[in-house]
Steps between C-alpha positions, in 0.01 A plus 500: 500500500251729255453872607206617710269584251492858334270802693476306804500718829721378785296454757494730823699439833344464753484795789683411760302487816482784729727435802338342816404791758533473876183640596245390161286465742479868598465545187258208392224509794331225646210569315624560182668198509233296621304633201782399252456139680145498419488650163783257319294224693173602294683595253752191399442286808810560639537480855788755621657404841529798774873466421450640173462877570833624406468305172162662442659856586778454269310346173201727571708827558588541102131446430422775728785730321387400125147646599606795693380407850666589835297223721415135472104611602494678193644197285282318658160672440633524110501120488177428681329704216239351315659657132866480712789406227720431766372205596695347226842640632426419845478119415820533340676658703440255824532229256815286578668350151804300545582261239814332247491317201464083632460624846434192695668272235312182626140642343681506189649152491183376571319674237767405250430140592097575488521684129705224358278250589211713404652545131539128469144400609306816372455735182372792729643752661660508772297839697660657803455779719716701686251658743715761667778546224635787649749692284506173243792264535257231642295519202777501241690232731191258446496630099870389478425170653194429287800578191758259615232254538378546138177462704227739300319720755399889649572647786234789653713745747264704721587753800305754724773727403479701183892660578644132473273356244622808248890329604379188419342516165737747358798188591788702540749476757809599607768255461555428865140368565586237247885447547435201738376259202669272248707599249257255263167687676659833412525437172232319433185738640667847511606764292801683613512909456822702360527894472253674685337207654816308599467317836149439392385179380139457343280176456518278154174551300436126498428536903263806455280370307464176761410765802195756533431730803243637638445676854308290780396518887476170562240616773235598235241301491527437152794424326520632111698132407277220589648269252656142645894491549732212544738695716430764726833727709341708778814553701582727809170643475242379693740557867307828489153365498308367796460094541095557385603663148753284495264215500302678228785570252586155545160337396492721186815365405405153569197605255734632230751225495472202282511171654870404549580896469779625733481793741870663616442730842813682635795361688319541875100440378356177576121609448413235247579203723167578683330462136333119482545578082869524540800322559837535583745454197872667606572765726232760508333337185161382485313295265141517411303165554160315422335487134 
């Protein structure tokens, strides 16, 4: 397999999370943590059960040490300011981003299917979006698919979080995070690193230029993309949003997607099924109806 290209920075490891602490909520009060609650609701619509306080105190904590503060009230008040650039790192940091390369292989059979028989019936591109694309092997894994299809399309890749969206479009990983796939995949859509990137592998420039990426909340009320797309992934995300935005993401994506258009939700989300535009095509797959 061809090196990782030359000048290319491995990318950082993640820190690992501060251990789990006995009495967080000494530490985290009440209040403080009710405000968290609030603010990432307002701020991402994420609702954060009261059984998340000791993640909050452990993700939050390094915030508080990277800006020199001794007391979540503090943090807090920095956020809530008008000019605050925290905000930003707050988002991230209560952001959960768990992902693989074809994670939840069914989506991807099914899109296979859906991009071959787009590529036999149409000269347009196939568009999809990857609405909460995470650190980037979603986005790629739908790139890949739209290759071994020899279907012609794009792929937009949007996140809340700027920290995994630089992961993403930079494309590098370590080996491990990719050592699950085909020998054939391997080769085909990566570039392997030697020297000082070895254990690294990097994504093939045919693949880049199929994906853009771009940070989005999908609670803003106006979304930068308004283009059409044939296939939409929005997957593991919306289990921290209430049943009313729920609702509301899901009519804007009924408004996006093209007629026949699919929509893959995550593994334990059945939201669409109360959707009269969409239909149930596999497991946790929808597809887009009406003219």
């Amino acid at each position: 397999m061809p090196l990782l290209r030359a000048g290319e920075a491995a990318p950082r490891a993640p820190a690992a999370d501060t251990p789990l602490l006995a009495d967080a909520a000494s530490l985290l009060s009440e209040r403080d943590f009710g405000t968290v609650r609030q603010l990432i609701a307002q701020y991402a619509g994420i609702k954060l059960s009261p059984q998340k306080r000791n993640m909050v105190y452990n993700r939050l904590q390094r915030r508080l040490r990277a800006r020199g503060l001794s007391c979540f009230g503090a943090y807090l008040e920095l956020v809530q300011r008008e000019d605050s650039d925290e905000r930003e790192a707050f988002v991230n940091a209560l952001t959960t981003n768990l992902t693989a390369f074809f994670r939840e292989p069914h989506h991807f059979e099914l899109l296979l299917a859906h991009a071959r028989a787009h590529a036999a019936g149409q000269s347009a591109p196939l568009r999809c979006w990857s609405s909460a694309c995470s650190t980037g092997e979603e986005a790629w894994s739908i790139a890949m698919v739209l290759r071994e299809a020899q279907c012609a399309g794009s792929v937009l890749a949007t996140d809340i979080d700027t920290d995994v969206l630089n992961t993403a479009q930079a494309g590098i990983y370590r080996m491990e995070r990719a050592a699950a796939l085909p020998a054939e995949r391997l080769r085909k859509h990566f570039l392997r690193g030697c020297g000082a990137n070895e254990g690294l592998v990097s994504i093939r420039p045919e693949l880049r230029q199929m994906v853009r990426f771009g940070q989005l909340n999908l609670q803003s009320p106006v979304w930068p993309a308004q283009e059409g797309f044939e296939v939409i992934f929005c997957r593991n995300v919306v289990i921290y949003f209430d049943r009313e935005v729920q609702k509301k993401l899901l009519a804007r994506f009924a408004d996006l997607l093209a007629p026949g258009g699919l929509l893959m939700v995550g593994h334990s989300e059945s939201f669409p099924s109360a959707h009269p535009g969409f239909r149930s095509c596999g497991r946790t797959a929808y597809q887009r109806v009406g003219t």
